[in-house]
N, C-alpha and C positions, 0 to 999 in steps of 0.2 A: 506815247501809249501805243501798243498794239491789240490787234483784235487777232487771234489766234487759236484754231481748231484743233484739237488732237486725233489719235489713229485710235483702232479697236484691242479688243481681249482684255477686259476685266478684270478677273482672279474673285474665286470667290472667298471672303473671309468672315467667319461670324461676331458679331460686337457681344459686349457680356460688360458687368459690371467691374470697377476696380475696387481694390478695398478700401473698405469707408462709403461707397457711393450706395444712392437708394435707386437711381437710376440707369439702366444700361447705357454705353456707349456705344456709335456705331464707326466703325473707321471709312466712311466715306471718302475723307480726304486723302488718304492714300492713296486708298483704293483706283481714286480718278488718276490721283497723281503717275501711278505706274500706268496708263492708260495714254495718259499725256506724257510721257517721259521726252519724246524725241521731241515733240512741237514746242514745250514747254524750254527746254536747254536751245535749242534755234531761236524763240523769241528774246530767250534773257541776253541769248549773245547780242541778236542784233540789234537789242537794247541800250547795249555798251557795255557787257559785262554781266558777271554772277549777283550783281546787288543791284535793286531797283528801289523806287520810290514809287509810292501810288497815293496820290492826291485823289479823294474819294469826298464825295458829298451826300445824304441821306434826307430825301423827304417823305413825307407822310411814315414817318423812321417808325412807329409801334416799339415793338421789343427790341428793333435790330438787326435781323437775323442777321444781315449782310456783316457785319461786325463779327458775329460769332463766326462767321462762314470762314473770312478772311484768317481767323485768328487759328483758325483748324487748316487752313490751306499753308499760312506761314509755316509751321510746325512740320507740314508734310515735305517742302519743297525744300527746306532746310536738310531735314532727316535724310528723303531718299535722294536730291540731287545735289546739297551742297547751295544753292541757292537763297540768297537774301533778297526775299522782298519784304518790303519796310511801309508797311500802309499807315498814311495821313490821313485820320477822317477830319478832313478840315470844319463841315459844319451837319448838324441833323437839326430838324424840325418835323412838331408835331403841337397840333392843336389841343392835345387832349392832357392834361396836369397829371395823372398817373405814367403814361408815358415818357415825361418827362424827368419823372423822379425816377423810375424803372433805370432811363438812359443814364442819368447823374449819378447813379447810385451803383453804374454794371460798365458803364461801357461810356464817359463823357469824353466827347468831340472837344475840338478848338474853341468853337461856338455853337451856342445851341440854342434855337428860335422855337417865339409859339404860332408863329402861323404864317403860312407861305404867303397867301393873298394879301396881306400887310406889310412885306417884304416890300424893300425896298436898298437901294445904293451903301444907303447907312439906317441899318436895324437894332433893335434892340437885343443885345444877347441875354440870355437867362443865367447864363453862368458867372458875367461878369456884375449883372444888374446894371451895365449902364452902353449905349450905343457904340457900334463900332461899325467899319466895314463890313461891309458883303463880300465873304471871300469866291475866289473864283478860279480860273485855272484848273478845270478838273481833269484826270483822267476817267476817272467812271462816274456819273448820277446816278440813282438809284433812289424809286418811287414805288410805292402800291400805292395807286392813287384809291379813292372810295369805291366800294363796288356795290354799295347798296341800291344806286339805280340799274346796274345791270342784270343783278343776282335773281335769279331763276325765283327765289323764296320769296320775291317781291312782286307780290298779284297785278301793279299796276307799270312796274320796269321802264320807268320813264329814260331812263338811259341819257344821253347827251340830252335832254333835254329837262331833267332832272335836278332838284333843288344840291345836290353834290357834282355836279358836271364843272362849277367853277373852279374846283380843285383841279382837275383834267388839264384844263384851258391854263391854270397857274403853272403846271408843270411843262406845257407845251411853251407859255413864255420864257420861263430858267431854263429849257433849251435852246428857246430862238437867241435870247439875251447873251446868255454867257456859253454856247456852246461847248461844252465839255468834250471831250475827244471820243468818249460812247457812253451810251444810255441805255439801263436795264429798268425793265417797266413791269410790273405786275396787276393781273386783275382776275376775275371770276372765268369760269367757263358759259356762265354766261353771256360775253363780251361778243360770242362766237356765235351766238344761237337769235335769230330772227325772230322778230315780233309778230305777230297778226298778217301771217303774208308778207313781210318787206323784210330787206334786205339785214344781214346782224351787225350789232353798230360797231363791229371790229370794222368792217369794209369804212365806213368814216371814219374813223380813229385812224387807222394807216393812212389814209389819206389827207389828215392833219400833221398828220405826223411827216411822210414822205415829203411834204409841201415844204419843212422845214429846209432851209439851204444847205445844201452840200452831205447830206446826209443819206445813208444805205439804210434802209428799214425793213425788220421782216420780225412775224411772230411766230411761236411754236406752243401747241397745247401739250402739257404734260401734265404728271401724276406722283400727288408724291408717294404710293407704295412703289411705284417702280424706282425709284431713289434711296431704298436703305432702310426705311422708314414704313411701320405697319398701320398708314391712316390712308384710307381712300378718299382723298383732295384732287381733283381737277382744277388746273388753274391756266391761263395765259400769260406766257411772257412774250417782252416785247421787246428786242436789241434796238439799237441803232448806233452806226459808224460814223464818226464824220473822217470823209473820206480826205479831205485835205490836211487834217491831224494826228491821223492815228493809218499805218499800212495792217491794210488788211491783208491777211497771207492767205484765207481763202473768204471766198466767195459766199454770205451768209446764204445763200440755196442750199450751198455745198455740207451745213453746218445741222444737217438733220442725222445723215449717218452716222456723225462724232457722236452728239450729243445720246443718239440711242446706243452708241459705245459704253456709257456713262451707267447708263443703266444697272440697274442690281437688286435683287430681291431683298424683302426687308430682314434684316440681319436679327432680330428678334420678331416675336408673337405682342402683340399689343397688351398682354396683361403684363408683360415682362415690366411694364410702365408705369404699373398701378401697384399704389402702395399698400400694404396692410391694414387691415381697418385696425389693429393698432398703434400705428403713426400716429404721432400726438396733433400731427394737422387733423384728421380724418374723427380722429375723440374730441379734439378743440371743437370743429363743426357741428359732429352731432349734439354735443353737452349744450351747444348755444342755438341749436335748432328746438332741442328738449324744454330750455329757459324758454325761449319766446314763445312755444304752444302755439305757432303762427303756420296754419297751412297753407298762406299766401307765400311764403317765403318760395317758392318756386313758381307757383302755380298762376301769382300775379304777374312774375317774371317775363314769364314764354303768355301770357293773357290765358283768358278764361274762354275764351270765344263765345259769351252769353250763353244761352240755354239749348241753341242747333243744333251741340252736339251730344245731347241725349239720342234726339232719330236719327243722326247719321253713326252714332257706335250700335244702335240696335239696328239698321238696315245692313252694317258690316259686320255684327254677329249672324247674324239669319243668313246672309250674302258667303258667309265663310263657314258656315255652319257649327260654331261654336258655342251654342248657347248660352246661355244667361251666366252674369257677374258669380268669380269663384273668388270673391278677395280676402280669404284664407292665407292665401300661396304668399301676398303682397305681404312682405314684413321689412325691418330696416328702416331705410329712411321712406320708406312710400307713404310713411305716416306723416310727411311733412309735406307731400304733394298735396296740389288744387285737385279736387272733386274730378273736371275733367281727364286730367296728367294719371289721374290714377285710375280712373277706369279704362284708359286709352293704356295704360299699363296692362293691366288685366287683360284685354284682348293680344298685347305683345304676347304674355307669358302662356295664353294659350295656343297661340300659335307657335312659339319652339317649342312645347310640350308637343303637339300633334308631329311637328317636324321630324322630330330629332328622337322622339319617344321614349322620354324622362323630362322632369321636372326641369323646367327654366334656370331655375338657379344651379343646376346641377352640370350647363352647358357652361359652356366660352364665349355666349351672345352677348353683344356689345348692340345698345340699340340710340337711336335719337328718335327720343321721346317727345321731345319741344317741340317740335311743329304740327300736331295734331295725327290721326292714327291712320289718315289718306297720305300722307305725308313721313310714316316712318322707316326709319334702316334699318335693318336688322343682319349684321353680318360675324361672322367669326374669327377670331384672330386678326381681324385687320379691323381699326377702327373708322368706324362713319366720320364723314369733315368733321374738325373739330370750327366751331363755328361761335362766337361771342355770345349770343343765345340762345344758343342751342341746351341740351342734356342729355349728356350721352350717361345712359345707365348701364352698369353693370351685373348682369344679374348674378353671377356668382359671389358676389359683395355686397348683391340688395343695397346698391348706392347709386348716387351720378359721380362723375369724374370729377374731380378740384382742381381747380386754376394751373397748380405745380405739374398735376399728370398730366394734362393737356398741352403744356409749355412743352413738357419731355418727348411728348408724341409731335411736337413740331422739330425735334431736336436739340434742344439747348438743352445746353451744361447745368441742368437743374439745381444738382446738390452744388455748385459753386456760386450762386448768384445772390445777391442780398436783396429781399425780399421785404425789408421792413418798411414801415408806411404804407405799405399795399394792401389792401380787401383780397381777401379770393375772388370778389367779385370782377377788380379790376385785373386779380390778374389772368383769370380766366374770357377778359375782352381782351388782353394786350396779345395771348395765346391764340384766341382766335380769328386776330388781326394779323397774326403773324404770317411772315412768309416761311417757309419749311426751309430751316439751313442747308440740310445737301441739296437741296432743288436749286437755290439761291446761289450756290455754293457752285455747284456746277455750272451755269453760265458766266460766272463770276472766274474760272479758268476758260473757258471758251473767251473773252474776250481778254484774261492776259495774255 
């Protein structure tokens, strides 16, 4: 294995859909690829040649991305340089039973386990139904470990100290254990951001991390609209070399300039993503929102926050000077919002009204509604994180987003995935679990 930087100059190209697709593509993986062109032909040689092998392993694996990532990068290196890499995903794990049938059903590994912390020499595969080794030998791991203790939306951010941190600690031992040749790590931006005056628990994490023997460690915050992609996600990623198994050709300090090489604005508008509310998903949902006359269906979702937030939306109407509830405007599915969700609506839509001066639904705002109305986004053409419980509405569609558009806003191959057995519910967690493919994608060449 090598860990490998590329030079600069991008090319700009726009993505668009092909025929038959409901979602656009983006060509990131070229894109880098002409970017990488010289570093990239220098590793394969000093590899042994135009064909490689990549032994790859996936935990806390969600959707995949890294799979997708690889399977767009194979395509590009093939095409523009003649290059065969041949990716092994020898094993993914993940705790959660939709994930799993997601994997088996898009994208099945060699072996595929349900839970790290249970791992052990000789595990249980889910593929086979019956135990086998522990494979090893990697050249790349690849982990978003939990980020619920670190994430900013979590009032109380207990971080490494946190009922999720044993995940952290599982992954830092499948490094100490079977050392792979490098390790790509993913987590929140809030990883980066201090607590109550002390230090942010990135500065312990690399220091667990670096602890590890023989090993180069360094993180990088990025975004996935600078990636290709029109969702404003901040995230941390986190390399690591082992410097006895893998030559490093430059210096991960060195690995910031490449990386913002990599860069590119997003090749479509975020509604480019959203389907017609003729789409038989989009009429499936509502006709079963209509049957169950349940205005929980959302509103239990994201909670109700009890009764507080009657005086804090009338302290933020008076505060913003919007006066009292117009919920006229509110049509679509806002009839299947919580009492709260919907009046924290109403203040959304009076606020692009005064903005932008026409009617909300007559804009491009994309908003997240889920978290209460101290707490929303409200941006255009680029979408707010997509996030497992969150609800990002559209107001031009007087809807929220579905599982499929959200997945597509992380970048996968939407209209080609098989979907069946899945809830929108699940697959709108698996979407927001998700790591963004050209984000993933790109480090994912920085260290071939």
């Amino acid at each position: 294995g090598r860990a490998v930087a590329g030079s600069v100059g991008a090319s700009s190209s726009g993505g668009g859909r092909r025929f038959g697709q409901r979602f656009p593509t983006t060509p990131w993986a070229s894109e880098m690829c002409k970017v990488l062109r010289d570093h990239l032909r220098t590793a394969f040689a000093e590899g042994g040649g135009a064909s490689r092998s990549l032994r790859f392993g996936t935990d806390c694996a969600g959707a995949e991305a890294p799979v997708f990532a690889l399977r767009e990068i194979v395509a590009s290196l093939r095409e523009a340089l003649g290059l065969d890499l041949r990716p092994d995903h020898v094993f993914a794990c993940d705790i959660m039973p939709a994930s799993r049938k997601f994997i088996m059903q898009n994208c099945p590994p060699e072996a595929l386990f349900a839970d790290l912390l249970a791992r052990s020499a000789i595990s249980h595969c889910m593929l086979t139904e019956r135990p086998r080794l522990f494979p090893g030998n990697l050249d790349i791991y690849i982990a978003g470990f939990p980020c619920k203790d670190f994430s900013m939306l979590n009032k109380f951010r207990p971080c490494l100290d946190g009922p999720h941190a044993s995940i952290f600690h599982g992954v830092v031992r499948h490094i100490t254990t079977h050392e792979p040749r490098a390790f790509i790590l993913e987590n929140v931006q809030g990883l980066a951001v201090g607590k109550h005056g002390c230090e942010a628990p990135i500065t312990k994490v690399m220091d667990i991390l670096r602890a590890i023997p023989n090993y180069e460690v360094r993180g990088w915050k990025v975004n996935t609209e600078d990636f290709f992609l029109p969702q404003h996600r901040a995230r941390i990623y986190i390399v690591g070399v082992h410097t006895k198994k893998a030559k490093l050709r430059l210096p991960l300090f060195a690995w910031r300039p490449i990386l913002e090489s990599l860069k590119h604005e997003p090749s479509n508008l975020s509604h480019d993503y959203f389907l017609d509310n003729e789409e038989p998903e989009i009429v499936a949902e509502y006709e079963r929102l209509c049957f169950k006359q349940d205005c929980r269906a959302v509103g239990a979702r994201v909670g109700t926050g009890g009764q507080n937030w009657r005086q804090h939306h009338t302290n933020l109407r008076t505060k913003l000077g919007l006066g009292q509830r117009h919920r006229s405007h509110l049509t679509g599915w806002a009839d299947f919002l919580g009492e709260r969700m919907k009046d924290g609506l109403d203040i959304v839509f009076s606020r692009i009204a005064r903005a932008s001066g026409r009617p909300a639904e007559e804009t491009q705002a994309i908003t997240e509604i889920g978290r209460g109305v101290l707490y929303t986004s409200i941006m255009y053409n680029i979408s707010p994180c997509v996030t497992p419980t969150g609800c990002l509405w559209v107001s031009s569609s007087n809807r929220w987003l579905m599982g499929k558009e959200m997945l597509a806003l992380q970048g996968f191959p939407v209209d080609s995935l098989d979907f069946r057995g899945l809830s929108n519910s699940e697959v709108r967690t698996l979407a927001g679990n998700a790591m963004s493919v050209p984000v993933i994608g790109a480090f994912l060449y920085l260290v071939l």
